[in-house]
Structures are given as C-alpha cells and as structure tokens.
FIKEPA-57220 format. One line per field, with one value per residue: x, y, z of N, C-alpha, C in turn; residue number from 1; residue in one letter. Coordinates in steps of 0.1 Angstrom, whole numbers, plus 5000, padded with zeros to 4 digits. Atoms other than C-alpha are relative to their C-alpha. Example, Ala and Ser with C-alpha at 12.3 -4.5 7.8 and 13.67 -1.06 7.14 Angstrom:
2
n.X <- [5009;4991] .
n.Y <- [4988;4989] .
n.Z <- [5000;5000] .
ca.X <- [5123;5137] .
ca.Y <- [4955;4989] .
ca.Z <- [5078;5071] .
c.X <- [5009;4992] .
c.Y <- [5012;5011] .
c.Z <- [5000;5008] .
resi <- [1;2] .
resn <- [A;S] .
***
This chain:
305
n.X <- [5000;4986;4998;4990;4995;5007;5007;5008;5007;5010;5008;5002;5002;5003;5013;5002;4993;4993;4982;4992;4987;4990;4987;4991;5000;4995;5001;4989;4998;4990;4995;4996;5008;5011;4999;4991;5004;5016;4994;4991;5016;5012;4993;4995;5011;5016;5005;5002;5013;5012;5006;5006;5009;5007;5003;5007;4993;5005;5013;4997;5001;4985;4991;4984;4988;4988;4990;4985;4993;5002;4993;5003;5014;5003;5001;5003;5009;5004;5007;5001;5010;5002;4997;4991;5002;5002;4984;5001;5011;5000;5006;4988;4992;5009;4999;4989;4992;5005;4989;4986;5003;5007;4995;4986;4983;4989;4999;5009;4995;5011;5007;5009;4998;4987;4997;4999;4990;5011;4996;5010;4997;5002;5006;5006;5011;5006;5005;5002;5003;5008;5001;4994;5005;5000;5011;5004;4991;5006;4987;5005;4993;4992;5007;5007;5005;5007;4991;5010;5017;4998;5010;5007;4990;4986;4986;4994;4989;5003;4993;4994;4997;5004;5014;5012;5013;5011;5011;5011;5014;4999;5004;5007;5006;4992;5011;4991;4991;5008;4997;5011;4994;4986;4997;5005;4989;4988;5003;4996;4984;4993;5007;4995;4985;4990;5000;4990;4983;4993;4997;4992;4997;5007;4996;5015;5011;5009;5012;5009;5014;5002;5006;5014;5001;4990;4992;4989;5001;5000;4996;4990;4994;4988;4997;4988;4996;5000;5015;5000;5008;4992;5006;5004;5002;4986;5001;4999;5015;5006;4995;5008;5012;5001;4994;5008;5008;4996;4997;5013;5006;4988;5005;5002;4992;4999;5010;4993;5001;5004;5000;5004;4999;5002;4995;5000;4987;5000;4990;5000;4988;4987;4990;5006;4990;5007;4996;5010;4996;5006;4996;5010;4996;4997;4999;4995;5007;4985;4988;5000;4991;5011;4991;5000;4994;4991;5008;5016;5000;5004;4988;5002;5008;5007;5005;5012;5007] .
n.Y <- [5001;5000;5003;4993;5001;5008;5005;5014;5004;5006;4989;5010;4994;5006;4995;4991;4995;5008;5000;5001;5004;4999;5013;4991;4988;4992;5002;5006;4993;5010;4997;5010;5005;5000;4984;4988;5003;4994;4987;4998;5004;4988;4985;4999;5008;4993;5005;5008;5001;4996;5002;5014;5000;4982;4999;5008;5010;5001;4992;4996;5010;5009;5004;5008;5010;5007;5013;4997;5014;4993;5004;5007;5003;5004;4985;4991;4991;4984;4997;4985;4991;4991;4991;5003;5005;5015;5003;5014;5002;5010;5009;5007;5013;5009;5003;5005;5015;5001;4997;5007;5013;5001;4995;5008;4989;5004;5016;5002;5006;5017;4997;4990;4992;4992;4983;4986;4987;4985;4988;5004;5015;5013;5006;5015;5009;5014;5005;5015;5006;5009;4997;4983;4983;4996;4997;4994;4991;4996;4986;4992;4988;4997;4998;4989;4994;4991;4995;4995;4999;4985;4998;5010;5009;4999;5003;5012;5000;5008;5005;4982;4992;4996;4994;4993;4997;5010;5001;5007;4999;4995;4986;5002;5000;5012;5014;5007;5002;5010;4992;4990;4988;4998;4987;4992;5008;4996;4987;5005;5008;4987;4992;5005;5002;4989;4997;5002;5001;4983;4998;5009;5010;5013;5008;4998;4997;5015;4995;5017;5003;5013;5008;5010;4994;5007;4991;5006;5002;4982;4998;4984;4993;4994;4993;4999;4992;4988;4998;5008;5011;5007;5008;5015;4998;4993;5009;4991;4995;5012;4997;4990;5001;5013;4995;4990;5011;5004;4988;4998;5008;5011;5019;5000;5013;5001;4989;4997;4983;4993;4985;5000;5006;5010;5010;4999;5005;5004;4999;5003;4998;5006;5001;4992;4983;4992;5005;5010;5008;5003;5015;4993;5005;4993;5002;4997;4990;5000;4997;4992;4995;4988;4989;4979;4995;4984;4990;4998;4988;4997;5007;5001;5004;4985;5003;4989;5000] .
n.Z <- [4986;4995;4986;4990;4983;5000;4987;5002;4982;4997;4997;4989;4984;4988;5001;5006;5003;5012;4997;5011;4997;5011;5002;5006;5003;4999;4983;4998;4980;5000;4986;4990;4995;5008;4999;5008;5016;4999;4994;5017;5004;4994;5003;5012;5006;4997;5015;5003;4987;5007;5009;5001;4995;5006;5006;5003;4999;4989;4995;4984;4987;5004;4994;5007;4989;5005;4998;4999;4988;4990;4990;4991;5006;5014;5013;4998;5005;4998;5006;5002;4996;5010;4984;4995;4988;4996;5005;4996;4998;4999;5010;5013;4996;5005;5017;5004;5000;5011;5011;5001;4997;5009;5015;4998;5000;4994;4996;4993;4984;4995;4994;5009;4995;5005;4993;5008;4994;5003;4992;4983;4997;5007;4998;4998;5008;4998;5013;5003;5015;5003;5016;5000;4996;4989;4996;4989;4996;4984;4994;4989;4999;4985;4986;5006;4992;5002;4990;4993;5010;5003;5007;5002;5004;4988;5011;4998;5001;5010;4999;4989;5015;5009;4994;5007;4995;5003;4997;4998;5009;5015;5002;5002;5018;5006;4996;4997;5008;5009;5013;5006;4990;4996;4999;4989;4987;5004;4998;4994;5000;5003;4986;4989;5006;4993;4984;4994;5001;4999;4989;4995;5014;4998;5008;5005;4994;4997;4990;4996;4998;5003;5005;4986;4985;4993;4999;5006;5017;5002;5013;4997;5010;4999;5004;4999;4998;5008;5004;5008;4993;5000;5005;4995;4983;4996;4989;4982;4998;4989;4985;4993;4997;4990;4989;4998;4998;4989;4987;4993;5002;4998;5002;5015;5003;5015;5009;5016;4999;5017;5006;5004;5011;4997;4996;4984;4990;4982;4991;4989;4989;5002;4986;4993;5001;5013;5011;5010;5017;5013;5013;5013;5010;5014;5016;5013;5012;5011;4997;5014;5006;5003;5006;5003;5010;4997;5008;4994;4993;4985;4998;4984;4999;4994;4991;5001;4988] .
ca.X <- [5118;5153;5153;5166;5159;5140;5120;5113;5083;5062;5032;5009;4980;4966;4929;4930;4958;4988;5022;5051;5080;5111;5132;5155;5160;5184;5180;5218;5213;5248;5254;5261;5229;5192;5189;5220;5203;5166;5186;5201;5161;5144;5174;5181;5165;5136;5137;5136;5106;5088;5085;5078;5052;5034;5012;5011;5032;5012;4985;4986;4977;5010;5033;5072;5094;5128;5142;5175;5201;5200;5218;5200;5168;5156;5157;5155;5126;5123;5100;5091;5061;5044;5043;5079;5071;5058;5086;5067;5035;5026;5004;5042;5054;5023;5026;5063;5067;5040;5059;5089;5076;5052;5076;5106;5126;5133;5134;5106;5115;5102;5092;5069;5083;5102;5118;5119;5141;5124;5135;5110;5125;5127;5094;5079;5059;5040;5032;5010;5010;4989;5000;5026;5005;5003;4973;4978;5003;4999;5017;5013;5018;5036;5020;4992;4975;4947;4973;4940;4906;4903;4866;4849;4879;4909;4942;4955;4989;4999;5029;5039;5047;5024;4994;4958;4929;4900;4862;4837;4809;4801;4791;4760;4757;4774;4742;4768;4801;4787;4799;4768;4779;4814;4813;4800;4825;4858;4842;4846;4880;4895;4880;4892;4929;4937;4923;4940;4972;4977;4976;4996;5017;4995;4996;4957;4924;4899;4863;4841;4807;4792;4777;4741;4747;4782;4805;4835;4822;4828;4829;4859;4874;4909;4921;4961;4978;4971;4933;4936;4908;4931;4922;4919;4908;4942;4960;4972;4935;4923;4945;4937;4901;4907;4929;4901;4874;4892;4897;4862;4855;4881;4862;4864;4888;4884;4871;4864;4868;4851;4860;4847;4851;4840;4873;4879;4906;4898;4920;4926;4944;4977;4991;4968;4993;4973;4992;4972;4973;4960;4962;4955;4964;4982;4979;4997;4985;5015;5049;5059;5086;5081;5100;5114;5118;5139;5116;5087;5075;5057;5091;5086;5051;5023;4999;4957;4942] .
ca.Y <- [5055;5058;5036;5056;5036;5000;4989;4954;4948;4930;4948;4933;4944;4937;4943;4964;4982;4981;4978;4977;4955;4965;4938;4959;4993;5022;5024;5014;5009;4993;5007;4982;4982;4990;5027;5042;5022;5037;5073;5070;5056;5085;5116;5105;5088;5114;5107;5072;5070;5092;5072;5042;5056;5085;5084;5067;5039;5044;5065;5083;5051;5033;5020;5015;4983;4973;4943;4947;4918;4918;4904;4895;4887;4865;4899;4934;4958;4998;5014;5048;5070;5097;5112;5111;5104;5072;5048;5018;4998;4968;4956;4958;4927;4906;4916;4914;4880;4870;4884;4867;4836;4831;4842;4820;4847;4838;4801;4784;4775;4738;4758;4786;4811;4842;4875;4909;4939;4972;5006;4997;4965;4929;4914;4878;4861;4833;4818;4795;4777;4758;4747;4773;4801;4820;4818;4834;4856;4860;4892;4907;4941;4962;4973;4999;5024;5052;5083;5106;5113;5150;5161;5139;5120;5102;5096;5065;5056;5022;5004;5035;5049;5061;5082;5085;5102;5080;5088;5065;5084;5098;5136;5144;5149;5116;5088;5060;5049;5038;5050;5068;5091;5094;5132;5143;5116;5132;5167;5157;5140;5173;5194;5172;5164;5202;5210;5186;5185;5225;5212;5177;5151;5124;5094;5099;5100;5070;5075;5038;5028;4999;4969;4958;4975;4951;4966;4939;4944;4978;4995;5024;5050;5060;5092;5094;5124;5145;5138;5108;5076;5047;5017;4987;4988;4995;4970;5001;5013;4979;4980;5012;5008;4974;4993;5020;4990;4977;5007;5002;4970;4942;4909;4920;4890;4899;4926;4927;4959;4968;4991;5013;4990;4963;4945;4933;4923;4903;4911;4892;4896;4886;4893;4911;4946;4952;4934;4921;4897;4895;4866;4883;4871;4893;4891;4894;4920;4918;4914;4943;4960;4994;5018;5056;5070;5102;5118;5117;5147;5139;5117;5117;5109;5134;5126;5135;5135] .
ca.Z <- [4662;4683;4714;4742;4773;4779;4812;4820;4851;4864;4869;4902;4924;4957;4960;4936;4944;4918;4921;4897;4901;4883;4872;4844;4842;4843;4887;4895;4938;4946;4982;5009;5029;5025;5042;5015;4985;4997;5004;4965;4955;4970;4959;4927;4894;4890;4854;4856;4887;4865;4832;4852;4872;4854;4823;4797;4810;4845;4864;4898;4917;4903;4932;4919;4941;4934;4940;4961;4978;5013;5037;5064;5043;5012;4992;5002;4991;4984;4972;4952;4952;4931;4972;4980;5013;5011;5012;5026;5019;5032;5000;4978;5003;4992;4952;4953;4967;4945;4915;4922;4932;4902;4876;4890;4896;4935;4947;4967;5004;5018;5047;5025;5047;5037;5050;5033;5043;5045;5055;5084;5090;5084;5077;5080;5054;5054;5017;5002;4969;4950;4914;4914;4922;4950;4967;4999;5018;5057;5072;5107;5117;5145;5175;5168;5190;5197;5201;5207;5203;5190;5183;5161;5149;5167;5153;5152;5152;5126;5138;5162;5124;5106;5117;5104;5110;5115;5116;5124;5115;5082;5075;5073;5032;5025;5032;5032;5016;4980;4946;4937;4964;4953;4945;4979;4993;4971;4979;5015;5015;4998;5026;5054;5037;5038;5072;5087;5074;5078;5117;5119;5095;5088;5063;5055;5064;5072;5076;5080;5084;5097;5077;5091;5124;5128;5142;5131;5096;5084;5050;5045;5027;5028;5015;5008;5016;4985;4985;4961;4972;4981;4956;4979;5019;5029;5052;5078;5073;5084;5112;5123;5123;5141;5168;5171;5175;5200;5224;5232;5225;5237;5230;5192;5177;5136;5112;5077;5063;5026;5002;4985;4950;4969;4973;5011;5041;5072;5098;5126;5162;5163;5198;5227;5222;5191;5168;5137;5106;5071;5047;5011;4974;4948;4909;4884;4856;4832;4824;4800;4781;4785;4758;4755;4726;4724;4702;4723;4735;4764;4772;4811;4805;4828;4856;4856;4888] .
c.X <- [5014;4990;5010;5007;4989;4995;4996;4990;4989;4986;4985;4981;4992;4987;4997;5009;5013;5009;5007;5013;5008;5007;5012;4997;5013;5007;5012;4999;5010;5007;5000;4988;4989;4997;5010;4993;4985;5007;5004;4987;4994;5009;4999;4990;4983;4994;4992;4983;4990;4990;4996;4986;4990;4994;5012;5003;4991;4992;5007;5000;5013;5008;5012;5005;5008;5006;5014;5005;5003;5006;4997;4982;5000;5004;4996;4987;4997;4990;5000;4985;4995;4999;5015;5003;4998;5009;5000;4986;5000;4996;5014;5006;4994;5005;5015;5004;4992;5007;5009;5000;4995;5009;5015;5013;5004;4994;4995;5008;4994;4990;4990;5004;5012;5004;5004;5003;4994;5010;4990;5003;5000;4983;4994;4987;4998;4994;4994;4997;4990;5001;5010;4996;4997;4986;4996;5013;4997;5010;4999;5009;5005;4991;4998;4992;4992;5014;4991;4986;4999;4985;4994;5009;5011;5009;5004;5016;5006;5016;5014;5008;4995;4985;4990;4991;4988;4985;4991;4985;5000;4990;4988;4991;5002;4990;5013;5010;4998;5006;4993;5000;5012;5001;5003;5013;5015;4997;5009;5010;5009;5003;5009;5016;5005;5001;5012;5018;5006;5005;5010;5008;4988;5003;4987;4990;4992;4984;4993;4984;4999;4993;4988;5002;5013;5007;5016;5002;4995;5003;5012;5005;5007;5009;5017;5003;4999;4985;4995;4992;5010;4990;4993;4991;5010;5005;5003;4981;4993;5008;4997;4983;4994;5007;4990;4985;5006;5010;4988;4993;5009;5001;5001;5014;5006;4987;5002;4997;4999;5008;4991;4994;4996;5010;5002;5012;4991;5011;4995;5009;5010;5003;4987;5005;4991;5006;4991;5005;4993;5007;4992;5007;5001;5002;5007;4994;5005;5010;5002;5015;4997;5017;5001;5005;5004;4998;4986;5002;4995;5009;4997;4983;4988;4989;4985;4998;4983] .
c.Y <- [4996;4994;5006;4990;4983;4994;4984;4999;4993;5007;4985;5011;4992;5006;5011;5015;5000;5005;4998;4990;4999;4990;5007;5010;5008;5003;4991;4999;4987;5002;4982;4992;5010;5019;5005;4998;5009;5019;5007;4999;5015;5016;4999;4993;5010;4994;4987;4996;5005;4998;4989;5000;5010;4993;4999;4985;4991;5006;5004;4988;4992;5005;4996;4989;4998;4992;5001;4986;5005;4990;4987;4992;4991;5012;5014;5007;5016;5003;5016;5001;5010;5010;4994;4990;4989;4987;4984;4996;4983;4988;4996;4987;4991;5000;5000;4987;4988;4998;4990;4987;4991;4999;4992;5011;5003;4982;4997;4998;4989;5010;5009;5012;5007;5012;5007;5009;5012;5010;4997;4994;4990;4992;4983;4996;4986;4999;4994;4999;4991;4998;5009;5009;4997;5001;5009;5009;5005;5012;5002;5014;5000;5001;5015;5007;5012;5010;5006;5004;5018;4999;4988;4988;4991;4998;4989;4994;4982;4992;5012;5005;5009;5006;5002;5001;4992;5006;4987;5006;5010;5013;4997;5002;4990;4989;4990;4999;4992;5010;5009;5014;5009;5015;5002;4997;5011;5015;5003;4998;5015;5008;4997;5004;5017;5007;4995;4998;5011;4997;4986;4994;4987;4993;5000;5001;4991;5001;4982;5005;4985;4993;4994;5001;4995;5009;4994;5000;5012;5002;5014;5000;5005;5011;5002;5018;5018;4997;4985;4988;4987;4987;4990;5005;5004;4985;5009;5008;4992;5001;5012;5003;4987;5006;5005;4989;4995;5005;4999;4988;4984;4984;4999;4992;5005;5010;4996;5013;5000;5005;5006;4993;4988;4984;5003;4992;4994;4998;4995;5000;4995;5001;5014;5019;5006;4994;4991;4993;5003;4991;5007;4992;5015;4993;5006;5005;4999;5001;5010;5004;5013;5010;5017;5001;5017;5009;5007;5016;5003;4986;4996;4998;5015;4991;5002;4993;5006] .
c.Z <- [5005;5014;5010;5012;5000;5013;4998;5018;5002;5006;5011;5005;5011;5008;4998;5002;4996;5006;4987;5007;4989;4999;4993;4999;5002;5015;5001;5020;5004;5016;5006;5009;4993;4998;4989;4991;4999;4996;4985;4992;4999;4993;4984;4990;4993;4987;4997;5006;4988;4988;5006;5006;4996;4984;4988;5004;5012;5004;5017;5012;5001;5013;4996;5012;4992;5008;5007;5005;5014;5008;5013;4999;4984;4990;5013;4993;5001;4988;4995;4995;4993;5013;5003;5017;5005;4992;5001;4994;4999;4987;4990;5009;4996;4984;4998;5001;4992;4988;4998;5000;4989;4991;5002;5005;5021;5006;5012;5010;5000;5009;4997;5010;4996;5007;4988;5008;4994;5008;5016;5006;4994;5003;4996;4987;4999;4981;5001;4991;4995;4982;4994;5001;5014;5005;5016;5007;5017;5007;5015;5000;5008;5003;4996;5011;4994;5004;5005;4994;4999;4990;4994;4991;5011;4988;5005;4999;4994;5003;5009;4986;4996;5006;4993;5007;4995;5008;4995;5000;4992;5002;4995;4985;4992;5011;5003;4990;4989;4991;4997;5007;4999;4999;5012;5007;4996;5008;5019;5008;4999;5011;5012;4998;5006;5010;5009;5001;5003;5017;5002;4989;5004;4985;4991;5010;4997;5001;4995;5002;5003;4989;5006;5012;5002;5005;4996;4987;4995;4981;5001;4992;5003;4990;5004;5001;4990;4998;4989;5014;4999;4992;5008;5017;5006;5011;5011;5003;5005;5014;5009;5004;5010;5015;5007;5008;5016;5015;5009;5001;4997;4997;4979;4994;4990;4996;4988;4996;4984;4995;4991;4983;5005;5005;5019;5007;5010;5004;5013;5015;5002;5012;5009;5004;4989;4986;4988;4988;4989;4994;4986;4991;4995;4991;4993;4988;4988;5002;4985;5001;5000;4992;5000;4988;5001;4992;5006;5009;5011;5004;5016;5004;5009;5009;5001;5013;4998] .
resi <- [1;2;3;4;5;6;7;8;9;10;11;12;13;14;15;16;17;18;19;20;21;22;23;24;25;26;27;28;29;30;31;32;33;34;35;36;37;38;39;40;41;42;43;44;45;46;47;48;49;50;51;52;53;54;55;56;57;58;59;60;61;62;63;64;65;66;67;68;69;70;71;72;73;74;75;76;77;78;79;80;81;82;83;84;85;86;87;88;89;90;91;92;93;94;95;96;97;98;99;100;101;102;103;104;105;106;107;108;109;110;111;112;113;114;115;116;117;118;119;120;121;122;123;124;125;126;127;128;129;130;131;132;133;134;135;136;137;138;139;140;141;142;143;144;145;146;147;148;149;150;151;152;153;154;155;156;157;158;159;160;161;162;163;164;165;166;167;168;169;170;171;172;173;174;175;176;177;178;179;180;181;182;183;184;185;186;187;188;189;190;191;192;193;194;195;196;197;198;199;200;201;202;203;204;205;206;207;208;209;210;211;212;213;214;215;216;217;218;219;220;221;222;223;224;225;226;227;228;229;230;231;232;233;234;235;236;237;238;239;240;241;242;243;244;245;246;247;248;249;250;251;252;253;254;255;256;257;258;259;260;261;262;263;264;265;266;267;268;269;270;271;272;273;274;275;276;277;278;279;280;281;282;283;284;285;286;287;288;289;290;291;292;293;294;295;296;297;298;299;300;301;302;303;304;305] .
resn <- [X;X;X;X;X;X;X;X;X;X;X;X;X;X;X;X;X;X;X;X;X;X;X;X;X;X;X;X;X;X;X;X;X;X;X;X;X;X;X;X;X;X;X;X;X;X;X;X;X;X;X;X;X;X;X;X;X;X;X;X;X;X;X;X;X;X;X;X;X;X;X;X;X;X;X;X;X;X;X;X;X;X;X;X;X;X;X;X;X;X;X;X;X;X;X;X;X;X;X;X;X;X;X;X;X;X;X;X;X;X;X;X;X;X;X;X;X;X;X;X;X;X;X;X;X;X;X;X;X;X;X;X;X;X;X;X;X;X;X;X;X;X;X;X;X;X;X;X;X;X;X;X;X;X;X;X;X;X;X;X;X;X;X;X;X;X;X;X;X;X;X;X;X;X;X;X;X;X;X;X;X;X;X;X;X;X;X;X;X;X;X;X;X;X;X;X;X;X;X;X;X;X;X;X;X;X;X;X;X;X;X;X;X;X;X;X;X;X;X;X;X;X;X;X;X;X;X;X;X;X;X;X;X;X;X;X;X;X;X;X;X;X;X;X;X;X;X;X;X;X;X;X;X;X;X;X;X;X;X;X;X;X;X;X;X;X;X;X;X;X;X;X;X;X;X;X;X;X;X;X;X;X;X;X;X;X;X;X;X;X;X;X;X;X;X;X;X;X;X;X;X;X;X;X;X] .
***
C-alpha cells in the first residue's frame, strides 16, 4: 500500500443531514478574502472535492466545509457540493460550529455568541453548552417572500436568494408523505424537477402536507435540484413553507415542519418582514483519517444515486 494523499475531518450532521468538516487536507485557500478563496474552492481542487465527497469515503448526500480565517468574523466558512451550485447551506453553520466547538479546535466566548463569514454574508449565532456539548444553535434568516403563485404551486423566494417551488397539496397518487409511499413520491419528484427546471432556476422543490388538519404543523418533502430527497426538513424549506403560511395566514407565530425520516425544525418568527429562527443541535458522527492509495482503481471514488 503507497500512501498518496491523507484527509483529516470531522464528519457532522444536522437532522440527518451530514456535513464534512475538513480540518487537513491537500485544499491550499490562501487568498485575502472569502469571495477569491470560495472562487479558488469552486474552480479548482476537483480531485480533492471528489475523494472527500464521493463513494467510498462518502455518498451523494455528503456536504464538504472548510474552515477559513476571516477577518471580520470568528472564522470564515465555504462550502463544496456534489451540485456545483450550491455554495451555501444553512445546516453547515450549525454542524460546523458544533465541530469546532466540541472538538476544541475554536475557543468558547463568555458571551456564547459567534459570527461566521459566508459568501452570503456574515452570520449570527447563538450557542449553547452544556458539559461541553453543544446542545443548541439558534440562527435567523434573511427576509423571505411569495415571488408568485403559478398554477398549483407558488415560488417562494428564501432570503431574496434562493427560490423554491412549493406545493401545498399532494398529487393525487401520493396518499400522504410516508415512506411506504416513497416510490410514487421519488417518481413524482423526478417528474416535477425536470418540468420545472426546463422553465426557471430553482434551488428545489417542496411539496407539504398538513398534520391533523394543523396548519403550523406540517410534514414535507424537499427535492434538490437533481431530483435527490433532501435528508432533514430543510431549514430554507422550513422557511419557505413558513413564508407561504403566512401570506394567508398572519396570526401564525411558529411551525414545525416533519420530515419525511421523521426528524423535525420548529421555526419561529423573528421580525414581522418574514424573518425567521431555528434553534437545532448538530452531532458529531466521526473524526476520521481518510487515505488514498495510488494503486486504487477506483482512486476518485464513484457516486450511486
């Protein structure tokens, strides 16, 4: 066995959906600020992205972070993607500060409050400990809106960023959102995905159901961009379904929003613009070593969907 190449990461997720945080590797990002280091992230590296996030090391749902220094923040954060496209996600600010926190590797505050630098911006965290673990993580978003209602969908728009198609009621071959279903559901999803994409960009596709008639207490299914079922509830899928809620329905405070796996978000209103919160926990899965050998023949690893 010839060692080529060695990975060290913290491996994370956040209601069930996983994150990677690199700590060593190969990924040299030495620019100045966050946009050239993301710009160097996103062109270059393919090799590296692909053994950290790809079979056997990883799976299609695998999220990469890396760690950067940052200026006007505790730490910087970029991310990489098995969709180039996606550059942000709110769940890596929970499992990275998590990570970091847990594992000593950055240094508590008195005040439990931290900032993270994003190609999006700088955002706000609220911590809280207990024992040294992290038991909680409070975020808020930006300012979210319906942009329109189109047929039996609207689109939602996620921190005036990010757009998804959201239905609120379920096709008529798909009883409700429940595993036993999932064919019909994936079948579905597929369907939708490449309709609508042939006509807009979108970030995904949302469809819900109530819980017991609630209407603050919804179950949903978020389909990413290439048709893949998003692990967790989503936090822009909660907020978009909280926006959507509250185009029609203004007295509505707080949702919780399912998933299909059964983990769940309550989101609550943050600012009367539409701005919302979540308080969630991320876990820690492992810290590994992950090796290349320069014999291997599936070296870059491979992907099943």
């Amino acid at each position: 066995m010839n060692f080529e190449k060695m990975y060290s990461t913290i491996d994370t997720h956040v209601a069930g959906e996983a994150f990677r945080i690199v700590l060593h590797s190969s990924i040299m990002l030495n620019e100045m600020n966050i946009t050239l280091n993301n710009k160097k992230l996103q062109s270059e590296f393919q090799t590296e992205k692909a053994i950290l996030l790809n079979e056997p090391r990883g799976h299609r749902d695998m999220h990469g972070c890396i760690v950067v220094p940052s200026r006007d923040a505790h730490f910087g954060l970029l991310f990489f993607n098995h969709d180039e496209n996606v550059q942000f996600k709110y769940g890596g600010l929970v499992a990275t500060i998590t990570a970091l926190l847990e594992t000593g590797n950055l240094k508590q505050c008195e005040d439990h409050q931290y900032t993270v630098e994003t190609i999006e911006g700088i955002y706000h965290l609220k911590v809280t400990m207990k024992n040294q673990e992290v038991t909680s993580v409070y975020i808020e978003s930006g300012q979210c809106f319906v942009q329109k209602q189109v047929e039996d969908y609207q689109i939602v728009s996620v921190d005036d960023k990010r757009n998804y198609a959201l239905f609120t009621s379920l096709p008529s071959d798909i009883p409700s959102i429940d595993l036993k279903y999932l064919s019909q559901i994936n079948a579905w999803g597929k369907r939708t995905i490449d309709y609508l994409m042939k006509e807009q960009s979108l970030e995904g596709v949302i469809i819900t159901e109530a819980i017991d008639g609630q209407l603050d207490n919804v179950r949903s299914l978020t389909f990413e961009r290439d048709g893949t079922i998003l692990r967790s509830p989503g936090f822009d899928s909660s907020f978009a379904i909280f926006t959507a809620l509250r185009s029609s329905h203004q007295s509505i405070k707080q949702i919780s929003n399912t998933s299909i796996f059964n983990s769940c978000f309550t989101a609550f209103l943050a600012t009367e613009d539409n701005q919302f919160s979540i308080a969630t926990e991320g876990f820690v899965t492992g810290i590994h070593d992950f090796i290349v050998d320069q014999d291997d023949p599936l070296h870059d690893g491979f992907v099943l969907k």
